[in-house]
N, C-alpha and C positions, 0 to 999 in steps of 0.2 A: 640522853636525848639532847640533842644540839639546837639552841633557837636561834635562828639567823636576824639579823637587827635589821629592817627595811626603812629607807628612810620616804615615805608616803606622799605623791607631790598631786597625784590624783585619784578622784573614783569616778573611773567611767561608766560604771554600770552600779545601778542596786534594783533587787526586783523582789517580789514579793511571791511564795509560791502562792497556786490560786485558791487552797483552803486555809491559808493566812496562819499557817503552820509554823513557817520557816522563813527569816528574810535572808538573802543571800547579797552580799555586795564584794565589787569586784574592786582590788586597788592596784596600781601604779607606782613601783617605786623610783626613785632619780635614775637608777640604772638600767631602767626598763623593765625589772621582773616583774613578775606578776603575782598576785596573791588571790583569792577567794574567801572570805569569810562567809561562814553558814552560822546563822544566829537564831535563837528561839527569839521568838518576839519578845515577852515577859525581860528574858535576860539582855536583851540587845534596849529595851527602856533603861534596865538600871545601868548598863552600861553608859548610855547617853547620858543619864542625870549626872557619875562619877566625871565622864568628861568632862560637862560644861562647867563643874566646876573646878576640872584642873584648869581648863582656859581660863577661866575666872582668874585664877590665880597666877596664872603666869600671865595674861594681860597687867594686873594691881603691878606685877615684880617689876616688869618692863617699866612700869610709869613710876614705881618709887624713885623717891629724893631725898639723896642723903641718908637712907635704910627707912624710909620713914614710907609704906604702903598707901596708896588712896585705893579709894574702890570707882574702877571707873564703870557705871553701870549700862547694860545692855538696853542701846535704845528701841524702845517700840513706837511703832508707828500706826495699830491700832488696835483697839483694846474691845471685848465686849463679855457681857456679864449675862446667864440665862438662869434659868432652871428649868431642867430638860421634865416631860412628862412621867409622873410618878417615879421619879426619879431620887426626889429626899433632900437634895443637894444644889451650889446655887452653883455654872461649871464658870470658869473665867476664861477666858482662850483669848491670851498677847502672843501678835504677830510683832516680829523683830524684824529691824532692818534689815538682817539677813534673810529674811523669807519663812524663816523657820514659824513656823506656831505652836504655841503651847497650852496646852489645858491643865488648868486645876481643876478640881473637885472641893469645894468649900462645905462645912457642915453649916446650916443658914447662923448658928449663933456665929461664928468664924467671918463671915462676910458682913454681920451687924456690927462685928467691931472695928471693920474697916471703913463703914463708911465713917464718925467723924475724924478718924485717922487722914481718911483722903481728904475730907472735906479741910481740913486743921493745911495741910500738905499744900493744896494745889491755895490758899492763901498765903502762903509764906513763899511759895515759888514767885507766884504772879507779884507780890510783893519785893521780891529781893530782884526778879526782873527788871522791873518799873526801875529800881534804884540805880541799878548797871546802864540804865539808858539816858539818866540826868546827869 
């Protein structure tokens, strides 16, 4: 079996079949071919998670200095915290500057240890802010 190496510069189409079966997306390579991927849903999630963190990771590489990694983090731009009905769980869903949204599912002791976490966090932010301004 031969696999051809596409180099992917768009996706002009992705759709959803309509009993939420199958996602199907259409891509775009520099040379004009064209491809179709047919995803189960389930797999095309774990797929996404595997991605975002090879980006993750080749964003850090790009910004290393001197071999030396930062973590440059995905900014969001806004955040909200529920727990859906009879549900069990508290869900977290950050929208990202790129549009995307994402949901957690937190078990409620998991989200109790976050809040002095944030609470500790968004004082040290606001704090080393402040400091960058004088």
């Amino acid at each position: 079996m031969t696999i051809n190496k596409i180099k992917v510069i768009k996706m002009p189409r992705a759709s959803v079949m309509s009993d939420g079966s199958e996602i199907e997306m259409e891509f775009e390579g520099s040379n004009g071919e064209m491809i179709t991927l047919v995803f189960d849903p389930a797999e095309l999630d774990r797929f996404a998670g595997r991605t975002m963190q090879v980006v993750d990771h080749a964003r850090n590489q790009k910004l290393a200095i001197g071999g030396h990694l930062s973590i440059q983090a995905s900014e969001v731009v806004a955040a909200v915290a529920d727990a859906p009905v009879g549900g069990g769980k508290v869900i977290l869903a950050l929208r990202g500057d790129n549009n995307v949204v994402q949901h957690f599912a937190l078990q409620p002791s998991e989200a109790e240890k976050l809040r002095p976490q944030l609470f500790r966090a968004v004082k040290s932010a606001t704090a080393q802010k402040k400091k960058t301004r004088h």
